[in-house]
C-alpha positions as CSV (number, residue, x, y, z in Angstrom):
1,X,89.0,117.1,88.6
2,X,89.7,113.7,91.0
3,X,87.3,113.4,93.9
4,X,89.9,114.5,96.6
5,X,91.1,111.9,99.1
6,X,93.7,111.1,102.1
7,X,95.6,108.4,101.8
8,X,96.3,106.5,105.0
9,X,97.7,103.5,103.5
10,X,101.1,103.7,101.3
11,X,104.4,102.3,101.8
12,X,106.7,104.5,100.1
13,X,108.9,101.7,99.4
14,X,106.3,100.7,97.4
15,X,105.8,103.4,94.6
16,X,109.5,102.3,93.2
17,X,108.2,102.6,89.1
18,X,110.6,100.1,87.0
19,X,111.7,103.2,85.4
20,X,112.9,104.9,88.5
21,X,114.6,101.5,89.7
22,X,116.6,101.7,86.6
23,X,117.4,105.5,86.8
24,X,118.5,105.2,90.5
25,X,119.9,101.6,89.5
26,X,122.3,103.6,87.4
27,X,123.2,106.3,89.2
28,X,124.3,104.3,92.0
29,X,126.0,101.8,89.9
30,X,123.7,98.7,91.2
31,X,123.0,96.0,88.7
32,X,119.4,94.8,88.2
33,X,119.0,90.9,87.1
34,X,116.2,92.1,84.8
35,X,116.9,93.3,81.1
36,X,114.8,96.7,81.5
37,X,111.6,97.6,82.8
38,X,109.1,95.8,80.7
39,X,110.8,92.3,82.1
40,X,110.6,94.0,85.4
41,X,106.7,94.7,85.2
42,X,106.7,91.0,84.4
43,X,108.2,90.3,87.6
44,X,105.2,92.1,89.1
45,X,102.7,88.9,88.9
46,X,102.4,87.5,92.5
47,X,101.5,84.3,94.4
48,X,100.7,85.3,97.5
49,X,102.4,88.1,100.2
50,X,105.4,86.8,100.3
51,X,106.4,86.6,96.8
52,X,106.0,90.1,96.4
53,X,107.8,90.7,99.7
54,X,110.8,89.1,98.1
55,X,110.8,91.5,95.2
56,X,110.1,94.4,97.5
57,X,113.1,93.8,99.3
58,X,115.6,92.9,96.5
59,X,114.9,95.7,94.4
60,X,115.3,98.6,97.1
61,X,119.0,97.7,96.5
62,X,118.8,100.8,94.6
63,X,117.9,103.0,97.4
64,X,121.5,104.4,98.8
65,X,121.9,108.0,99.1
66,X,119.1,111.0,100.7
67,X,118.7,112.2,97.1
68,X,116.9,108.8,96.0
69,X,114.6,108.8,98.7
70,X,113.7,112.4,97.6
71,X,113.4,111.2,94.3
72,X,111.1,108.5,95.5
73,X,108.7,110.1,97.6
74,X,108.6,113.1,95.3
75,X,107.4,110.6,92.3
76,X,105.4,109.5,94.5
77,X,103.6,113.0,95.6
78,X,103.3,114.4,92.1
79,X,101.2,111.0,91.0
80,X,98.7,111.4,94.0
81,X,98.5,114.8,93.2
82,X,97.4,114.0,89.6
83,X,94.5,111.8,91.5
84,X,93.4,113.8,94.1
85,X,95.4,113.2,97.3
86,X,94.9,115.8,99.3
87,X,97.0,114.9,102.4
88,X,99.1,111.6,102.4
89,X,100.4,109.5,105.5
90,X,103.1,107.5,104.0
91,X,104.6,104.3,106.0
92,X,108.6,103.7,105.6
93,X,110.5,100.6,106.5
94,X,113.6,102.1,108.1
95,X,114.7,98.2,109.3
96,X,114.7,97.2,105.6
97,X,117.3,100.2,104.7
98,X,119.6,99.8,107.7
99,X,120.2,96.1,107.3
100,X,122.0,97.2,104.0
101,X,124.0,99.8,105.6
102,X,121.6,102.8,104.9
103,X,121.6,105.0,108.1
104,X,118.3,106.3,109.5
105,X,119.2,109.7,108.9
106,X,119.6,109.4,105.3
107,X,116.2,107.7,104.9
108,X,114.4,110.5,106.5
109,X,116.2,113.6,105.3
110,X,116.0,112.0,101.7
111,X,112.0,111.3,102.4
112,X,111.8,114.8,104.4
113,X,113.7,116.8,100.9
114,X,110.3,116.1,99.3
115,X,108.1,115.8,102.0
116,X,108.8,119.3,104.2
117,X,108.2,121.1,100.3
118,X,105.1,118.7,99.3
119,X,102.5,121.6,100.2
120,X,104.3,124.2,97.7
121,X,105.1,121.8,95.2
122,X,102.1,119.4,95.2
123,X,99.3,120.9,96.8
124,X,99.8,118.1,99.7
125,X,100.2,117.6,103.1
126,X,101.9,114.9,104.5
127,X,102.5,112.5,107.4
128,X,105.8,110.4,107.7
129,X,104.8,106.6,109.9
130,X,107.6,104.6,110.7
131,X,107.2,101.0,110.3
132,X,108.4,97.7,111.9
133,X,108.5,94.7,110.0
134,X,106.8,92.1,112.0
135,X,108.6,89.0,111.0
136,X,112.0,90.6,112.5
137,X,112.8,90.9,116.3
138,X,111.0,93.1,118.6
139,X,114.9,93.7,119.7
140,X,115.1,94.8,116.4
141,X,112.1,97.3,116.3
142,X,113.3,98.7,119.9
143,X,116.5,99.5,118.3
144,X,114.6,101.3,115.6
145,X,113.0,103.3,117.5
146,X,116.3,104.4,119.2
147,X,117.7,104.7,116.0
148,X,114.3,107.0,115.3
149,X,114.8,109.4,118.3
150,X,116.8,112.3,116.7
151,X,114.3,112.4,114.2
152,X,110.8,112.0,116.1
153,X,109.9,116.0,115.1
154,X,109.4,114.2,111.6
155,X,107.9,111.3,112.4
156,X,104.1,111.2,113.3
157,X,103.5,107.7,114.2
158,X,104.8,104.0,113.9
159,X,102.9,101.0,112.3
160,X,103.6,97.0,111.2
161,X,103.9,95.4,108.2
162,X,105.7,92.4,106.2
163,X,104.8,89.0,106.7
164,X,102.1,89.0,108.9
165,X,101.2,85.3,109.7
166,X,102.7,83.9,112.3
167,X,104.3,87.1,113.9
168,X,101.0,88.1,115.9
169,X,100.5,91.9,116.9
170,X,101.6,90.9,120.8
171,X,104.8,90.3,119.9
172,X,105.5,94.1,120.0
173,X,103.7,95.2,122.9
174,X,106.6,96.5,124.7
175,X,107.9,98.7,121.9
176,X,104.1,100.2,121.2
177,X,104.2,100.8,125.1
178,X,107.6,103.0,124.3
179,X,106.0,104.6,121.3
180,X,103.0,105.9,122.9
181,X,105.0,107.2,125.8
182,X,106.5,109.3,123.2
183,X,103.4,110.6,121.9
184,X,103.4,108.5,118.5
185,X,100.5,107.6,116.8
186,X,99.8,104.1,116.1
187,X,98.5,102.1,113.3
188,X,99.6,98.4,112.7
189,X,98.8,96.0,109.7
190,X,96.0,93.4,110.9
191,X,93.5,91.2,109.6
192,X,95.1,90.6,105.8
193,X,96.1,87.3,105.5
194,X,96.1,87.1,109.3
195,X,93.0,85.8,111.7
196,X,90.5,88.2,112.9
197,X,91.8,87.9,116.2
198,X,95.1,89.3,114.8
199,X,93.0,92.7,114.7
200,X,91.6,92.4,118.6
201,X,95.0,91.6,119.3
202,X,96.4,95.0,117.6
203,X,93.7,97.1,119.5
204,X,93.5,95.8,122.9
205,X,97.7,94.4,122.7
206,X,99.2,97.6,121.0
207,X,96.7,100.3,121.4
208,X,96.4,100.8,117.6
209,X,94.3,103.9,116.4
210,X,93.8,103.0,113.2
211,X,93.6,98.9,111.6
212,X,95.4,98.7,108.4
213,X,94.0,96.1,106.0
214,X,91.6,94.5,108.9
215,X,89.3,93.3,106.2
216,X,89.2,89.9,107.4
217,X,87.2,91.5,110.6
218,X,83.8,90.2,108.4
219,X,84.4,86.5,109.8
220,X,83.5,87.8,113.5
221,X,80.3,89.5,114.0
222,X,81.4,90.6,117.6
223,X,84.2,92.4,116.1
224,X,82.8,94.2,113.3
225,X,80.5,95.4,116.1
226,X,83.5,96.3,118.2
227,X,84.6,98.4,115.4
228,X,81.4,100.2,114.4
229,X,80.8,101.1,117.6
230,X,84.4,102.3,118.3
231,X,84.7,103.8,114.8
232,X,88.2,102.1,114.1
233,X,88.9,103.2,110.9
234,X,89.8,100.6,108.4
235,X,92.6,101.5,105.8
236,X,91.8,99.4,102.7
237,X,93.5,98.2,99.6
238,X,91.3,96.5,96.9
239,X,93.9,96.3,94.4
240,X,96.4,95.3,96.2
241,X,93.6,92.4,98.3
242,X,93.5,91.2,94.0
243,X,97.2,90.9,93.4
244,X,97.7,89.2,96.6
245,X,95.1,86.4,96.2
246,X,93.5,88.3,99.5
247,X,90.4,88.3,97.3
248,X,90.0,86.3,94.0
249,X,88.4,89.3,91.7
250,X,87.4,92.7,92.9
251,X,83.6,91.8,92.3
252,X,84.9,90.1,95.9
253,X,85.9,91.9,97.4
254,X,84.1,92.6,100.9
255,X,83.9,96.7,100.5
256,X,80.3,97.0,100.4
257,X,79.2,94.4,102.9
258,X,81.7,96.4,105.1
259,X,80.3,100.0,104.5
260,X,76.7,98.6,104.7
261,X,77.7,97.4,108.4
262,X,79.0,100.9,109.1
263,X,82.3,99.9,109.4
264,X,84.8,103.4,109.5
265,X,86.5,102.4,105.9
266,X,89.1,104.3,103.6
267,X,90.3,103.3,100.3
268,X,94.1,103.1,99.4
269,X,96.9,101.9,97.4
270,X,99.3,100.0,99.7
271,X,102.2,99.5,96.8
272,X,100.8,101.1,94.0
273,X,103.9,100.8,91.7
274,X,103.7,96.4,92.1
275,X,100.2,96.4,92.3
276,X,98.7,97.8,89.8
277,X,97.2,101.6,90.6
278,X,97.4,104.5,93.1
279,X,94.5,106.0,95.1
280,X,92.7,107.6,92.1
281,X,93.0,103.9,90.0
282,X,91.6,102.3,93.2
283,X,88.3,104.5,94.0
284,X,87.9,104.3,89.7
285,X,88.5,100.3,90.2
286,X,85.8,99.8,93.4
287,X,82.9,101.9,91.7
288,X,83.3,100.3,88.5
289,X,83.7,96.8,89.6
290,X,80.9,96.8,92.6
291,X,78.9,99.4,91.8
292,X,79.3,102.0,94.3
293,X,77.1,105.3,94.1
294,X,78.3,108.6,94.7
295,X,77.1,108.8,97.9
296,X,79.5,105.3,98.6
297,X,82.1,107.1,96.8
298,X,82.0,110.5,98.7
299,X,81.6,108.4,101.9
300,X,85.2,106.9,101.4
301,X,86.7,110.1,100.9
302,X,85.2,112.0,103.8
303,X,86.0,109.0,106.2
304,X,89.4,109.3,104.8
305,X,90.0,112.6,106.2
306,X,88.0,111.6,109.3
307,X,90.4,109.0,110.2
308,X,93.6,110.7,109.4
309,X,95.9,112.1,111.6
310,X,95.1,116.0,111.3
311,X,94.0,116.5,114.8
312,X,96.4,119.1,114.8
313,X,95.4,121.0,112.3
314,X,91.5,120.3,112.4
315,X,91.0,123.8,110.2
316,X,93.0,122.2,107.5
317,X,90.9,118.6,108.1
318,X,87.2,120.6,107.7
319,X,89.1,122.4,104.7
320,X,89.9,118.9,103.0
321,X,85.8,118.0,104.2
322,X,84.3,120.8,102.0
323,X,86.2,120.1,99.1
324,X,84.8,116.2,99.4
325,X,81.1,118.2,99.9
326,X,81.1,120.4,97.5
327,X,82.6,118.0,94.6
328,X,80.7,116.9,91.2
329,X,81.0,113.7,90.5
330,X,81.4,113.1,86.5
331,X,81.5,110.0,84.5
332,X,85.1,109.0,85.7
333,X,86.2,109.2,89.2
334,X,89.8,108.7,90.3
């Protein structure tokens, strides 16, 4: 049985399997410029954030109609499931779908077909985060937002994402400042490829609950305090850091300098479909390649329920917190 986890970090966008491209590829009648899926997954070999933006964005040309975002997230759900998500909090780029003519509504009732039935049919329960990419307008994301109104009982919180340097958190103060007079949560991408001071900027600038990434907080001393003492979690992705060139291996990666200075981590899978593994690969990946004990291990999946958004149901969240207590570890974790 998987350790059982949250996961706080996931851009639904982002699970797209080469198989299901090509399935929803046909059904809609859009034409791929790859021969199938195996020159696809060669496509998946990136230099840097941006070059796997560009295929992010080229291949949800196959995402038209509500039944394919069901499709999607539901792929999506019944993979966690197999590795021990418990409760997921899954990012969407709405901006991304309505520049090709997609309407908001049919985003989220598509995502909403799997997610309002991922409790009976997964074992799951779910959080839908709406996300601004940062390197459009903030016009744009206040537009979003209005676009978002009719469907706020769905949406739990917003975040930011996409090209990060150069588009610093500031730039959407005013539309975080409309967000949390709405009562949304809010979360924003920091600290990736971006400066440390990208991160202060997201949690004094925006108000952001929750840093995303943020694993570039290590190169200021008075901010990793900031953060311990605050308890910010810190939604990481080690496997995606890799692909990226964040980090050169995974034997790099700053995980266990990070939990050694207290910092609030979680472990997560970002775009698990380009990048190489879902939750259950990831926590497999980190104790195998730097040697985390059990205690480490069972440490990332308790703080990942800790920082998630279940103040609303904190029966369910100390439900979620026995399972991670009472598990036995074996010789493979995912």
């Amino acid at each position: 049985m998987p350790l059982p986890k949250a996961e706080l970090h996931l851009h639904v966008e982002g699970t797209l399997e080469p198989e299901l491209a090509f399935e929803l590829a046909a059904r809609n009648g859009v034409e791929l410029p790859y021969a199938g899926t195996d020159e696809l997954r060669e496509a998946y070999r990136f230099e840097d954030l941006q070059s796997f933006l560009d295929l992010y964005y080229e291949l949800m040309a196959v995402l038209l109609t509500e039944q394919d975002f069901a499709d999607l997230a539901d792929a999506y759900l019944a993979r966690a499931a197999a590795q021990g998500v418990r409760h997921a909090e899954i990012f969407f780029d709405p901006q991304a779908h309505l520049a090709r003519g997609v309407s908001m509504g049919t985003v989220v009732e598509g995502l909403w077909r799997a997610l309002g039935r991922s409790e009976e049919n997964h074992g799951i329960s779910t959080r839908l985060i709406l996300c601004f990419l940062r390197d459009e307008s903030a016009e744009s994301a206040f537009e979003t937002l209005e676009a978002a109104r009719p469907y706020l009982d769905r949406i739990t919180g917003i975040g930011l994402d996409s090209a990060e340097v150069g588009h610093p958190p500031a730039k959407f103060r005013r539309v975080y400042e409309a967000a949390a007079a709405l009562g949304l949560r809010r979360v924003a991408h920091a600290g990736e490829e971006g400066p440390p001071q990208y991160i202060t900027e997201a949690l004094d600038v925006l108000g952001v609950e929750r840093v995303d990434h943020g694993l570039r907080c290590m190169e200021d001393p008075a901010l990793v305090e900031r953060l311990v003492r605050d308890r910010v979690p810190l939604t990481l992705c080690p496997l995606s850091n890799v692909r990226l060139r964040t980090v050169d291996t995974l034997a790099d990666h700053p995980l266990p300098a990070m939990l050694d200075a207290g910092l609030l981590c979680t472990v997560n899978s970002d775009d698990p479909a380009y990048f190489g593994g879902y939750a259950g690969d990831n926590f497999a990946a980190v104790r195998r390649s730097l040697g985390l004990t059990e205690d480490r291990l069972r440490e990332l999946a308790r703080n990942s329920f800790l920082a998630s958004f279940l103040e609303d149901d904190e029966e369910r969240r100390a439900r979620y917190l026995a399972e991670v207590a009472a598990y036995e570890f074996g010789d493979a974790v995912s």
